[in-house]
DRENSEGU-152713 format. One record per residue: residue number from 1; y, x, z of N, C-alpha, C in turn. Coordinates in Angstrom, 3 decimals. Atoms other than C-alpha are relative to their C-alpha. Layout:
BEGIN
<num = NUM npy = Y npx = X npz = Z capy = Y capx = X capz = Z cpy = Y cpx = X cpz = Z>
...
This chain:
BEGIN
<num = 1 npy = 1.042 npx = 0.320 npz = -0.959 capy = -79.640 capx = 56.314 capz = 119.165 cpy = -1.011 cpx = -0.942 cpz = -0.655>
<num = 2 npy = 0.952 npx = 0.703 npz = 0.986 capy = -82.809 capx = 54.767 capz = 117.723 cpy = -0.278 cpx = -1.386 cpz = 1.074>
<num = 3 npy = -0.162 npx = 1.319 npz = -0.265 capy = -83.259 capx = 51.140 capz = 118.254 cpy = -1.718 cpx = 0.313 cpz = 1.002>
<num = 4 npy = 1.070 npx = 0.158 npz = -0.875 capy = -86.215 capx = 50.400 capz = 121.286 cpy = -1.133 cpx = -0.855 cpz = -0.568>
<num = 5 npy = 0.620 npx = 1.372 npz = 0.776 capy = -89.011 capx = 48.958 capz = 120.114 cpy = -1.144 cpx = -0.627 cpz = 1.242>
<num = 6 npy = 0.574 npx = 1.026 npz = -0.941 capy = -90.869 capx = 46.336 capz = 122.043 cpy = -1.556 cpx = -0.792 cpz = -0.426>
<num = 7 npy = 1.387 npx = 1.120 npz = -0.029 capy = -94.246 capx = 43.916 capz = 122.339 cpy = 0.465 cpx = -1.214 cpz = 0.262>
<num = 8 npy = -0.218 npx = 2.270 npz = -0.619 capy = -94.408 capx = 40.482 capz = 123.412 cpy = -0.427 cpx = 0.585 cpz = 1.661>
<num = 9 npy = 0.272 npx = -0.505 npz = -1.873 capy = -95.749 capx = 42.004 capz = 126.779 cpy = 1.353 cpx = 0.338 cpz = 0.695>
<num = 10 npy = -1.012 npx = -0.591 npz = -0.629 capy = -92.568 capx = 44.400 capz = 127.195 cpy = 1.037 cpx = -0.264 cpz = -0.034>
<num = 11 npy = -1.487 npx = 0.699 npz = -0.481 capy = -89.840 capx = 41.863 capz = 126.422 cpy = 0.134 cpx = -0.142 cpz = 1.325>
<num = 12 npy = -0.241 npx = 0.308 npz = -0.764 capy = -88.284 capx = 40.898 capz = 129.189 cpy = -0.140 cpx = -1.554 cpz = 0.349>
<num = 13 npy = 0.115 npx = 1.608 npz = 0.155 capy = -88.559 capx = 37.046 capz = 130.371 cpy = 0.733 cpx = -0.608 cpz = -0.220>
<num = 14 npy = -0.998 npx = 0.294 npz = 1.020 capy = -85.756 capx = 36.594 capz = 129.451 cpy = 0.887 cpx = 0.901 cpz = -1.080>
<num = 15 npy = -0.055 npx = -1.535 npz = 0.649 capy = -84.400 capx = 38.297 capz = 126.228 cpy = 1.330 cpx = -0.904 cpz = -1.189>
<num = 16 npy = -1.401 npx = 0.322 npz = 1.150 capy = -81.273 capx = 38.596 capz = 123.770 cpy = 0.029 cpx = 0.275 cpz = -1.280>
<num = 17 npy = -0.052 npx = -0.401 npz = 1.794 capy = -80.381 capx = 38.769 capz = 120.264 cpy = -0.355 cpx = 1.098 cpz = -0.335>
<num = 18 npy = -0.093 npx = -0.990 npz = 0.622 capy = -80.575 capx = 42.124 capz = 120.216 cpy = -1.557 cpx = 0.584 cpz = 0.718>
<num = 19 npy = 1.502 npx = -0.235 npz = 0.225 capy = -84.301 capx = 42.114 capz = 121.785 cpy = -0.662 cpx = -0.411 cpz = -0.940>
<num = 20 npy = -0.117 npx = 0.380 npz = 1.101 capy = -85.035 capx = 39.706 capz = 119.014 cpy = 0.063 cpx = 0.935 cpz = -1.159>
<num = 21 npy = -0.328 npx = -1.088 npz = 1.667 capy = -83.438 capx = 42.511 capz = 116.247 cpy = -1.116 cpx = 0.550 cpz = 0.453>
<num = 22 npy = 0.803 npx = -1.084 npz = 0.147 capy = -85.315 capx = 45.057 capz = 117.712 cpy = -1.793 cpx = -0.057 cpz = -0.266>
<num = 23 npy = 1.691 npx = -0.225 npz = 0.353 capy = -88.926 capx = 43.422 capz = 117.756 cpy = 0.035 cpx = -0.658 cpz = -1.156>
<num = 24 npy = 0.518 npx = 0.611 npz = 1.360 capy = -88.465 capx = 41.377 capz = 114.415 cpy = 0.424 cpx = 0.874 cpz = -0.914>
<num = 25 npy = -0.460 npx = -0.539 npz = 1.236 capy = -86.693 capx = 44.464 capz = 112.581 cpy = 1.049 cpx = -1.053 cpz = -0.973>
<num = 26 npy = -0.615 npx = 0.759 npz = 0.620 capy = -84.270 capx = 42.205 capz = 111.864 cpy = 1.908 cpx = -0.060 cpz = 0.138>
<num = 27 npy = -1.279 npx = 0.050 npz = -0.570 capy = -80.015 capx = 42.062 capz = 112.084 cpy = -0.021 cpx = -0.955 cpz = 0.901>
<num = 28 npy = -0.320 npx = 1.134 npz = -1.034 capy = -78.758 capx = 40.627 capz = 114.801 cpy = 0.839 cpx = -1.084 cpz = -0.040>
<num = 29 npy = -0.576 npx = 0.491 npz = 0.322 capy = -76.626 capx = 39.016 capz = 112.976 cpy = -1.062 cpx = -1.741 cpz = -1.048>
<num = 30 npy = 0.929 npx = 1.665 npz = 0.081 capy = -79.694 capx = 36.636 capz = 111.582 cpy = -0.652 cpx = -0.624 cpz = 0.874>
<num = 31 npy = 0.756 npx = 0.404 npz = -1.467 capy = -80.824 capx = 36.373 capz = 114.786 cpy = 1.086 cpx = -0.788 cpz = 0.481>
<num = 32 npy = -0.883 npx = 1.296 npz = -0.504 capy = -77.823 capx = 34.318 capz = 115.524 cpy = 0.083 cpx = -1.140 cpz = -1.157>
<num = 33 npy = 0.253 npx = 1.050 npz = 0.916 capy = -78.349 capx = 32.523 capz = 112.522 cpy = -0.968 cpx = -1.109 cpz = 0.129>
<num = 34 npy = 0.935 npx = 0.491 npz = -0.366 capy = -81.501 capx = 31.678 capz = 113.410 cpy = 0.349 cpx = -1.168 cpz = 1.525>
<num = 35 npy = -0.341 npx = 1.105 npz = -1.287 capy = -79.782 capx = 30.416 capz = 116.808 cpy = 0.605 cpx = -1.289 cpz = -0.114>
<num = 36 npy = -0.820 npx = 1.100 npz = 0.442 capy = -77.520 capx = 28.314 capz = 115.190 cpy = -0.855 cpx = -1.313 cpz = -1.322>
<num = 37 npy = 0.682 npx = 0.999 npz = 0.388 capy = -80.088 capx = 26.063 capz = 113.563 cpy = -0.894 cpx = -0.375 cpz = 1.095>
<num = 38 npy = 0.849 npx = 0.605 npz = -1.001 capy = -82.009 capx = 23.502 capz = 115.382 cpy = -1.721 cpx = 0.461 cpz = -0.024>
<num = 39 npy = 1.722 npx = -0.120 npz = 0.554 capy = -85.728 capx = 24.125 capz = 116.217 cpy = -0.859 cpx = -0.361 cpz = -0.504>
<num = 40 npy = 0.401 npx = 0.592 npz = 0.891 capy = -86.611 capx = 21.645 capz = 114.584 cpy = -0.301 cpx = 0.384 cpz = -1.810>
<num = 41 npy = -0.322 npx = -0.652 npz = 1.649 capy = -85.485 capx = 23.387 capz = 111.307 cpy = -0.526 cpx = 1.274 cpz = 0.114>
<num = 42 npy = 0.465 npx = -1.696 npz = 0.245 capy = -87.043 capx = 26.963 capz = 112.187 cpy = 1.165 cpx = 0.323 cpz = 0.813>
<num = 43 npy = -0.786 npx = -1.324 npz = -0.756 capy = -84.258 capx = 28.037 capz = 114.588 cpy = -1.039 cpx = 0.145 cpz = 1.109>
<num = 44 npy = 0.742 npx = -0.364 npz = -1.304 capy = -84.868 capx = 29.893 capz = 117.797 cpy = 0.748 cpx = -0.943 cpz = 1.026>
<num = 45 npy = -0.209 npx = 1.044 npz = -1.207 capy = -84.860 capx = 27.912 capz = 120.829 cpy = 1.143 cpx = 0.814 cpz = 1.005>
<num = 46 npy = -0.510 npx = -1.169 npz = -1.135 capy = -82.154 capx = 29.641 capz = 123.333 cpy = 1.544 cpx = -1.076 cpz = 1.060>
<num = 47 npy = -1.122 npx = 1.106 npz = -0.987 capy = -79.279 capx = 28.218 capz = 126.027 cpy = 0.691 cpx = 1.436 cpz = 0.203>
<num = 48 npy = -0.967 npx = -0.720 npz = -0.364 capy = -76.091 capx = 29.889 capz = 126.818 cpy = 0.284 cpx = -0.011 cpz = 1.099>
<num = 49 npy = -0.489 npx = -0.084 npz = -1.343 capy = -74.713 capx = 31.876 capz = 130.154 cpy = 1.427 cpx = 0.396 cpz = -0.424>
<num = 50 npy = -1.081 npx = -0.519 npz = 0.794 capy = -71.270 capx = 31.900 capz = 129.066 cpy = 0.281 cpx = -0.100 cpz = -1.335>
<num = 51 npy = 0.153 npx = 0.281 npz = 1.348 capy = -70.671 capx = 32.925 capz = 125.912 cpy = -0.732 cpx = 0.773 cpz = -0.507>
<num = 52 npy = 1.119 npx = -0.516 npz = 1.311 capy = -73.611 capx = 34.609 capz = 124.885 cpy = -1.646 cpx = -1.197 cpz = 0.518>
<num = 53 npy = 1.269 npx = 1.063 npz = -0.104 capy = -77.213 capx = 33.383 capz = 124.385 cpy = -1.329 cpx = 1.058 cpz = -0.126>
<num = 54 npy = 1.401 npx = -0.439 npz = -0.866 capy = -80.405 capx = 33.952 capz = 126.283 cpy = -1.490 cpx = -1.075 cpz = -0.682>
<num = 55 npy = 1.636 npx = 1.036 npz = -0.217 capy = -84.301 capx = 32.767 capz = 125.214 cpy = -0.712 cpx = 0.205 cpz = 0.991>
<num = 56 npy = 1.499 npx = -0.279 npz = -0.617 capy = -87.087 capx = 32.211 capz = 127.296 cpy = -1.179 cpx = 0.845 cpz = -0.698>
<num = 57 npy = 1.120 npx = -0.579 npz = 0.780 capy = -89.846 capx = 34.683 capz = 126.349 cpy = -0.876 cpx = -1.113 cpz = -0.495>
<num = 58 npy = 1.134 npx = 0.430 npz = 0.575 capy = -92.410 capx = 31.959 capz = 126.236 cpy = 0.545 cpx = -0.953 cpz = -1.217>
<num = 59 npy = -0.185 npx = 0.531 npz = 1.046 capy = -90.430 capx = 30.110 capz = 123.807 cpy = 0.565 cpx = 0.478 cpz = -0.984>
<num = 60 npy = 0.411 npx = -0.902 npz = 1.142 capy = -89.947 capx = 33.016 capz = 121.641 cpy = -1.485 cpx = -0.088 cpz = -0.561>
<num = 61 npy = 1.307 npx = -0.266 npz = 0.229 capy = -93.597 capx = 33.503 capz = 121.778 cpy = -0.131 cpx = -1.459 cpz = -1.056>
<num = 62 npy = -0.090 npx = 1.597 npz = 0.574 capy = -93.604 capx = 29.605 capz = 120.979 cpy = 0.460 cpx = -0.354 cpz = -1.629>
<num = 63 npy = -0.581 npx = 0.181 npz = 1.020 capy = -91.506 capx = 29.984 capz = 117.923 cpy = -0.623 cpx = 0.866 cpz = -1.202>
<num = 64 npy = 0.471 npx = -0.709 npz = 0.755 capy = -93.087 capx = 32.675 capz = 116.504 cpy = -1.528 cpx = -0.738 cpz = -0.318>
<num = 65 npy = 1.353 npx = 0.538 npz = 0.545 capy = -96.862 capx = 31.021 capz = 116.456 cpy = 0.292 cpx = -1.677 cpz = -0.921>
<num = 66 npy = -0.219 npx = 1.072 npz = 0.643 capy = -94.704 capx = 27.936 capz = 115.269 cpy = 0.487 cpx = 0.232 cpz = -1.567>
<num = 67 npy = 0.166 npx = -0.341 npz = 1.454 capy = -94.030 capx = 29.634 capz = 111.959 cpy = -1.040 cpx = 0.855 cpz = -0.483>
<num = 68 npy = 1.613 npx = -0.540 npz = 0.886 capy = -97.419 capx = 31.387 capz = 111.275 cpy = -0.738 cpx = -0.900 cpz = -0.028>
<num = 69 npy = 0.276 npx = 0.963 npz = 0.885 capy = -98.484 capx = 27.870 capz = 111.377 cpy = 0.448 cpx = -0.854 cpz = -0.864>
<num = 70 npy = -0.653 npx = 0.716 npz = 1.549 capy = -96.342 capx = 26.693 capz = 108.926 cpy = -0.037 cpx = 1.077 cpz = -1.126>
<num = 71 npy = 0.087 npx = -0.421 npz = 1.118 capy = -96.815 capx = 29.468 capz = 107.095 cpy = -1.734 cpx = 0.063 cpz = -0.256>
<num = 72 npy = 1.497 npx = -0.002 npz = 0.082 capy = -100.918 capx = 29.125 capz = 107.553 cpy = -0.142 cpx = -1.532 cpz = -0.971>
<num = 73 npy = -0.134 npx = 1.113 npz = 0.748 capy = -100.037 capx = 25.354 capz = 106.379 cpy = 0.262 cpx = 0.051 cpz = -1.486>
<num = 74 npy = -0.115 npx = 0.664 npz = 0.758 capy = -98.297 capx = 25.729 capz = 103.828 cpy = -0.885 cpx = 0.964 cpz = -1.655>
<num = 75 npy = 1.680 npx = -0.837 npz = 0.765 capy = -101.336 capx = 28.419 capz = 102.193 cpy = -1.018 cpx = -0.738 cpz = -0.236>
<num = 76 npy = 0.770 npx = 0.234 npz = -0.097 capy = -103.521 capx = 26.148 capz = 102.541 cpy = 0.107 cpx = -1.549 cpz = -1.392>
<num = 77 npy = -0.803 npx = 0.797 npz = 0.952 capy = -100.958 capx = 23.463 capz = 100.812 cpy = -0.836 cpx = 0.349 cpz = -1.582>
């Protein structure tokens, strides 16, 4: 079954690791990597219902313009 692919519009408002894989083309398995560092350090921002883990869309959105300016920074570096 081919993986769904998504926007920033057609996430959901709230969204999981494996919305994450599917719009960054990425395992989902670094997508929990990514969870398991602070945001401070480049992780993703997310809170647990149980034992899995949920982001807020807007702080996906949030995270993502927070590394195209560090990567606009450090170009400019």
């Amino acid at each position: 079954m081919p993986k769904k692919t998504y926007t920033l519009e057609t996430l959901p408002e709230i969204i999981t690791a494996q919305h994450i894989s599917d719009f960054l083309i990425v395992s989902r398995r670094r997508v929990y990597e990514l969870f398991q560092r602070k945001p401070e350090d480049g992780g993703i921002p997310n809170f647990e219902i149980g034992l899995t883990k949920r982001v807020q869309k807007q702080d996906f959105v949030n995270w993502i313009a927070a590394r195209k300016q560090e990567k606009e920074q450090k170009s400019a570096s």
